[in-house]
N, C-alpha and C positions, 0 to 999 in steps of 0.2 A: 504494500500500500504506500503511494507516497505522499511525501509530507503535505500537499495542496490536499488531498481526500481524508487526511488526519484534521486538519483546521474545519471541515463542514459543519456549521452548526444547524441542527436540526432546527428548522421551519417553528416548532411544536416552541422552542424556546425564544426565539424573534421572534414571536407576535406576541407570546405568553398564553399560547391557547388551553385550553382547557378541556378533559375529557366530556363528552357531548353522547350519549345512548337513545336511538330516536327508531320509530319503525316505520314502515309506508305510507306516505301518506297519499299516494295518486299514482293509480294506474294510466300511466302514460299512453303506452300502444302495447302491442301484444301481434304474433304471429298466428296463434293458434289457442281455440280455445276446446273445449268439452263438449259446453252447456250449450242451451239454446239465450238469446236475448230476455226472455222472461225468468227464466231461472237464475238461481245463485248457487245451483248445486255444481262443484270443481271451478266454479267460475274465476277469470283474473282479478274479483273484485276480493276473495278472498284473499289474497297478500297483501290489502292496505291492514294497518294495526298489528297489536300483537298477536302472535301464534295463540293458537285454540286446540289443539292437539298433539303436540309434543308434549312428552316423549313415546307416545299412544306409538304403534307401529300397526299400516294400514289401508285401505283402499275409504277415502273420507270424504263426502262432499262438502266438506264446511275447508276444503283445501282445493287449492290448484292443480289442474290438471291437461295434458295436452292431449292432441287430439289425437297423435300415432303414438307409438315405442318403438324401438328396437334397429333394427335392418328390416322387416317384412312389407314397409312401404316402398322403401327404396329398389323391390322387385318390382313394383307393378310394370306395368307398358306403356303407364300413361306417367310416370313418375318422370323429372325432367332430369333429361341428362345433360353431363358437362358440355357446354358450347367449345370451351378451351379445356387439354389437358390441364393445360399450367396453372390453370385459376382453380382445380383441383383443393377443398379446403382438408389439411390433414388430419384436423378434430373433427370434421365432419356435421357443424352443426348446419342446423335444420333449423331449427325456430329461435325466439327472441322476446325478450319481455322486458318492457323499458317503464321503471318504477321513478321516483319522485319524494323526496324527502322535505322535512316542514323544513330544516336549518341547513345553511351551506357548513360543508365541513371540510378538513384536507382527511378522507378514509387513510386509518390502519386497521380497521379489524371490518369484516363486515361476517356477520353471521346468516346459515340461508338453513333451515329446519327442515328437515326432508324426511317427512313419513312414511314414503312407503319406493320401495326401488332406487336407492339414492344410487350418486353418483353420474349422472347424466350431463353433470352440469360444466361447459368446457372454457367460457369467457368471463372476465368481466370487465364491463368498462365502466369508465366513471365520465361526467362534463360537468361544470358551473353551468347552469341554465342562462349567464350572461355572455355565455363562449357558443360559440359553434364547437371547438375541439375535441374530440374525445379523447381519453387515454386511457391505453391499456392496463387496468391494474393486474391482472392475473388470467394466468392460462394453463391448460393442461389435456391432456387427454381421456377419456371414460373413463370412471373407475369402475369393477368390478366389489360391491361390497355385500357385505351381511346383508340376510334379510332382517333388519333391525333399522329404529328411526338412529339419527344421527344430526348432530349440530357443526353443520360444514365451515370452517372459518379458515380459508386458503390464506399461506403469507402475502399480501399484496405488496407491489412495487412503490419502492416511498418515492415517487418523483415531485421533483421540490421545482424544475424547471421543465415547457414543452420544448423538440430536439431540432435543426438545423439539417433539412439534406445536403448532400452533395450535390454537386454539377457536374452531370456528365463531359465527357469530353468532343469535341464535336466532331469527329467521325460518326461516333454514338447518337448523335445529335441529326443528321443528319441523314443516318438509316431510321432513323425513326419516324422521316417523313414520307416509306413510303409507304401508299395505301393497301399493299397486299397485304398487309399485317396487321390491318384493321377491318377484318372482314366477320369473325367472329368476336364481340365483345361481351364480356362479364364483369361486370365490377360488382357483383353483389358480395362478395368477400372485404372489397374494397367499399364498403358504404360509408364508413368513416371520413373517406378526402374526397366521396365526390362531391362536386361545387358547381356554381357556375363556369366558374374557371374553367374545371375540369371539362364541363359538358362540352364550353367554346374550343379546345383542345380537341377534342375528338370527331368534332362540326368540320374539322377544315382538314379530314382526312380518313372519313367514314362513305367515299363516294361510289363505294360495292358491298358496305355491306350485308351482310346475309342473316347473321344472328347475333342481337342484343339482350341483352339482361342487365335490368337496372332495380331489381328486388333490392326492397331495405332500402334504397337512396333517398331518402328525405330528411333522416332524422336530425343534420344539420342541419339543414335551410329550412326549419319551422321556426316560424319568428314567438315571439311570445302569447300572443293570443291564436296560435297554432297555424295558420295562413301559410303558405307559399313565399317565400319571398317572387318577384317578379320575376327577375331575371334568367332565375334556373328554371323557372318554367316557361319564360318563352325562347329559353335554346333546346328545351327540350321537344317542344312543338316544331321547331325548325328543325332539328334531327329527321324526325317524323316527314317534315314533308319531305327533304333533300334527299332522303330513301324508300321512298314510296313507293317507287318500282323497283327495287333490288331485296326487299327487309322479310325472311322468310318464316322468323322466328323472333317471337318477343314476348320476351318476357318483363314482367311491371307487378311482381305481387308485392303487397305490404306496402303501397307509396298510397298519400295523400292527393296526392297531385294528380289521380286518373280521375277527370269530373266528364261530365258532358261536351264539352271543349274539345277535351284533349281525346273522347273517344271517336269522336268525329275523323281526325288526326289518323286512327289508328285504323279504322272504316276504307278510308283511301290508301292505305296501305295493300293494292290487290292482288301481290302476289304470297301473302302472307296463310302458312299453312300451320302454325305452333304459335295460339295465345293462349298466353296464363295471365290472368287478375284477380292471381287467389287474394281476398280480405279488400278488397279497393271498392269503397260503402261512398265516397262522395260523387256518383251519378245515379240518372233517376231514370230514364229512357234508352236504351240501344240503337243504333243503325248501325250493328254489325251484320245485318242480315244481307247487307252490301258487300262482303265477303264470299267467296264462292268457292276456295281451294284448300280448308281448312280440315285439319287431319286430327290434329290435337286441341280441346279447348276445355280450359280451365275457370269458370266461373263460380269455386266454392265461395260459402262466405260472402258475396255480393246480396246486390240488390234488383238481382237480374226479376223480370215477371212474366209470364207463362206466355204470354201472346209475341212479347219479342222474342222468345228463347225458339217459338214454334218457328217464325219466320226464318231465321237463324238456324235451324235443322233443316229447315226446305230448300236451301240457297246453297249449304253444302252436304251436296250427297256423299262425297268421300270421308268424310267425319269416321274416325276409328277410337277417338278418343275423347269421351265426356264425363266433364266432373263437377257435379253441383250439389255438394256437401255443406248443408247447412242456407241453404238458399231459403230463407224464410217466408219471400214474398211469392213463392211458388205455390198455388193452389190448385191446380188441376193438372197436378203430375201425373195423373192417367191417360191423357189426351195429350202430354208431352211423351209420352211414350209410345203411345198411339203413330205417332208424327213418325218416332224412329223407326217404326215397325214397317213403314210407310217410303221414309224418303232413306234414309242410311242403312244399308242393306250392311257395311263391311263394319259396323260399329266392334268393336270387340273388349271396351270400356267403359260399364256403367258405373257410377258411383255419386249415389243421392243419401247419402248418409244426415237421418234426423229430418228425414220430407214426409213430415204426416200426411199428410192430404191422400197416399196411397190408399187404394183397396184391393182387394187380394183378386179382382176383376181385372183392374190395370196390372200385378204385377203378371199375371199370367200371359199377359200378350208378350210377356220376353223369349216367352217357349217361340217365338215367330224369328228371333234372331240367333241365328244358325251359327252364326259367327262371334258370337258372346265367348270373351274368355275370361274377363273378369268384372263380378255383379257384387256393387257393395248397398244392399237394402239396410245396415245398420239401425234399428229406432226407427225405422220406417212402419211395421205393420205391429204394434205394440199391444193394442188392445182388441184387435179384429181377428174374427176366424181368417185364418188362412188357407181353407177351403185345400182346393188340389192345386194350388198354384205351384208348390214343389213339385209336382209331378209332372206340369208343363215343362217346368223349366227343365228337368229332369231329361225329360224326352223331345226336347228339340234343341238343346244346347250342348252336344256331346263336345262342345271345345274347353269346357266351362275348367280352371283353372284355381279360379280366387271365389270362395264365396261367403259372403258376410251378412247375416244373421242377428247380427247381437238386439236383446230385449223383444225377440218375436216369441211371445210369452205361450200363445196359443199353439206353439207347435211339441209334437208325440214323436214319439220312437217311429213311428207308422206312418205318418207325413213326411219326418224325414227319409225315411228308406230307397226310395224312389231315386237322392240323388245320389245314395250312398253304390247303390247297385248300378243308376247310368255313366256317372260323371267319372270317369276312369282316370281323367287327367287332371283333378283335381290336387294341390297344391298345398293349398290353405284353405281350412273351416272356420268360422268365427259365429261360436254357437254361446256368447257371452249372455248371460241371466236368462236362460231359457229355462223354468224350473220344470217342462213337461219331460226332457231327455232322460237316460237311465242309463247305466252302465252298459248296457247290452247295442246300442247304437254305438257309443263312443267305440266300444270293442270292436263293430264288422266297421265302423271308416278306418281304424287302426287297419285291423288285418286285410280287409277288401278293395284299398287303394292302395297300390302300388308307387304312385310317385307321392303321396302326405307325408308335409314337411312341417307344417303347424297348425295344432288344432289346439284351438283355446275355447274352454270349459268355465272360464270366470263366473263365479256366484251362479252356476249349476248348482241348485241346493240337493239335489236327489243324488248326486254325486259324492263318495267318502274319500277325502286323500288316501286314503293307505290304497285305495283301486286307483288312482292319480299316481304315486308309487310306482304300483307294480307294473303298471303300464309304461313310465317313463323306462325301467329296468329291462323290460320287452321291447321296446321302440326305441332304442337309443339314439336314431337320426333322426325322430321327431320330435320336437318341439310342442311340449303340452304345459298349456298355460295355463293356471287355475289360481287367481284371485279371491280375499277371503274380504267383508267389508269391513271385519276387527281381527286383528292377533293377536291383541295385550292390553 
């Protein structure tokens, strides 16, 4: 250590600050949530205050909770994959939740209570709400822990000053203006520096490209009463139009800034076949039905409504990939399925996970697509018979792969058998609080599918661990998931 890093006086004793213990007071934004709108069960409003169940260990709704786990999303075929190798993130995070404290502080300790599957958690960063900057205080990798609660408190980085780059040299300088290398872009790793600046920066050297991602990009340029600043949103709209005929893929989940304006923007974009605006809630009306070569679309989480979504499926018949998970203003999801049966013959991605408005009449017109490989009805038919619509789907979905279930409370050992005996290429079940199952279904999808990789049994009440046991000891390439709502 030399003698200039020996002299640093800690911050803590220049100002004379004093130790400060405060807990959440504002959910800021969020990536992903559980609940529906109306509820507060798992919701992000439970991390404002202090914890209510620690040191409890548990599946809890008075706690937060996200909407995937694991690697089993990151299978799907509609799940996005990397635009660039190199933007590859190594911690591999997926979602984000940006909280809000009553008093400014300089963080050395931050404590985070994790109930039930800890571990998950790989960043943190910290800003003054009077900075745009963020800073990294802590990072890491998954951790693998006990099933037990735990009080997470990682060493954070004491930074007392923010850092200076370099300047490239200008050969460097120089290769870097030319546009082949700007044909696929990802900054959502990067959401932290991007800017106006930034956007103006990649305006005047994006004149081919093919694939953008701008997920996460806002959370600097919200000014205090949460707005847009101007500027990054109209270099971002000029992005838009200057690649209107080249832009094949784009992605914008998690940004503020996708309104009625800017979807317009995105409308004239006509050779665009990969949109996601998973969670982007400030627009009110679509004209994406102006679109017409659209393969992949992602409208979880919006505020999409049934009469533009229909338009929107009749405009692209190559549609292979649909996800409207959490889409609340959707009321006649029967007749949006109707549409597919109708106009998207190659669809092979459903996923309306928590769309009540289903009945077990609509879900059975999926037996009509042949080409179905993965169906997520999650929270969809919760309180209604569900009649034979397994047995439709059973028998005309022989691709069917992923299939998801969870709280379809009405279904038996003998409703499900139908898909247990057709669906041979079945993958993953997701048969979460179904309390009509028995151990004798769980048994023939174990032994009667040859490729099941995950079946999850959560809050199966009719179900006993020590048969969850024996089975994992029988099955040891598959993945059986059984969640309790208390353990201690």
């Amino acid at each position: 250590m030399s003698s200039r890093e020996t002299n640093i006086i800690p911050i803590e004793e220049v100002f004379k600050m004093r130790y400060l213990e405060q807990y959440v007071q504002t959910v800021v934004n969020y990536s992903s949530r559980y609940n529906n709108q109306c509820s507060y069960s798992y919701a992000p409003i439970n991390l404002v205050g202090k914890y209510v169940k620690y040191p409890c260990y548990g599946d809890f709704p008075e706690t937060y909770f996200l909407r995937s786990y694991g690697k089993w999303w990151k299978t799907s075929k509609a799940s996005q994959k990397e635009y660039r190798p190199q933007d590859f993130d190594l911690l591999a995070a997926e979602d984000y939740v940006t909280l809000e404290f009553g008093s400014v502080v300089i963080p050395r300790e931050i404590f985070i209570y994790e109930v039930y599957n800890p571990g998950a958690i790989v960043r943190i960063w910290g800003r003054l709400k009077t900075t745009p900057n963020w800073v990294l205080l802590w990072e890491g990798f998954p951790q693998k822990c006990a099933p037990r609660s735990r009080k997470f408190s990682p060493p954070l980085r004491k930074l007392n000053v923010l850092i200076k780059c370099a300047q490239v040299n200008t050969r460097l300088n120089k290769l870097c203006q030319n546009q082949a290398l700007y044909q696929n872009i990802s900054l959502k790793i990067y959401w932290y520096l991007v800017d106006s600046k930034a956007l103006e920066f990649f305006k005047k050297k994006i004149g081919n490209i093919k694939k953008l991602d701008l997920s996460w990009c806002n959370e600097t340029q919200l000014s205090f009463n949460r707005r847009l600043h101007f500027d990054y949103y109209s270099k971002l709209q000029s992005i838009l139009e200057s690649s209107s005929q080249t832009i094949t893929h784009l992605c914008l989940n998690n940004n503020y800034f996708v309104d009625d304006e800017l979807l317009h923007r995105i409308a004239a974009c006509t050779e665009l076949k990969d949109l996601r605006l998973h969670h982007t809630f400030n627009w009110i009306r679509s004209p994406l039905d102006k679109l017409g070569h659209l393969v992949t679309l992602d409208l979880s989480l919006t505020n999409i409504i049934d009469q533009d979504l229909i338009q929107i499926l009749i405009s692209n018949p190559h549609l292979e990939h649909l996800v409207l998970d959490l889409c609340e203003k959707l009321v006649l999801i029967d007749s949006i399925v109707e549409t597919v049966t109708l106009c998207n013959k190659k669809l092979k991605t459903w996923s309306s996970w928590k769309a009540y408005s289903f009945t077990s009449a609509g879900i059975r017109k999926f037996g009509s697509c042949e080409n179905l490989e993965e169906l997520d009805l999650g929270w969809c038919l919760m309180c209604r018979d569900p009649g034979d619509c397994l047995a439709a789907i059973a028998n005309g979905c022989k691709k069917l792969r992923r299939l998801i279930l969870s709280e379809w409370r009405g279904v038996t050992d003998q409703l499900l058998m139908p898909i247990i005996h057709s669906c041979k290429e079945l993958t993953q079940i997701d048969l979460i609080g179904i309390k009509g199952i028995t151990a004798e279904s769980c048994e023939k999808a174990l032994f009667l599918l040859p490729k099941l990789r995950l079946l999850d049994v959560s809050f199966c009440d009719s179900l006993r661990q020590h048969e969850v046991e024996i089975w994992r000891e029988q099955y040891p390439h598959i993945t059986i998931q059984r969640s309790h709502s208390d353990y201690s």
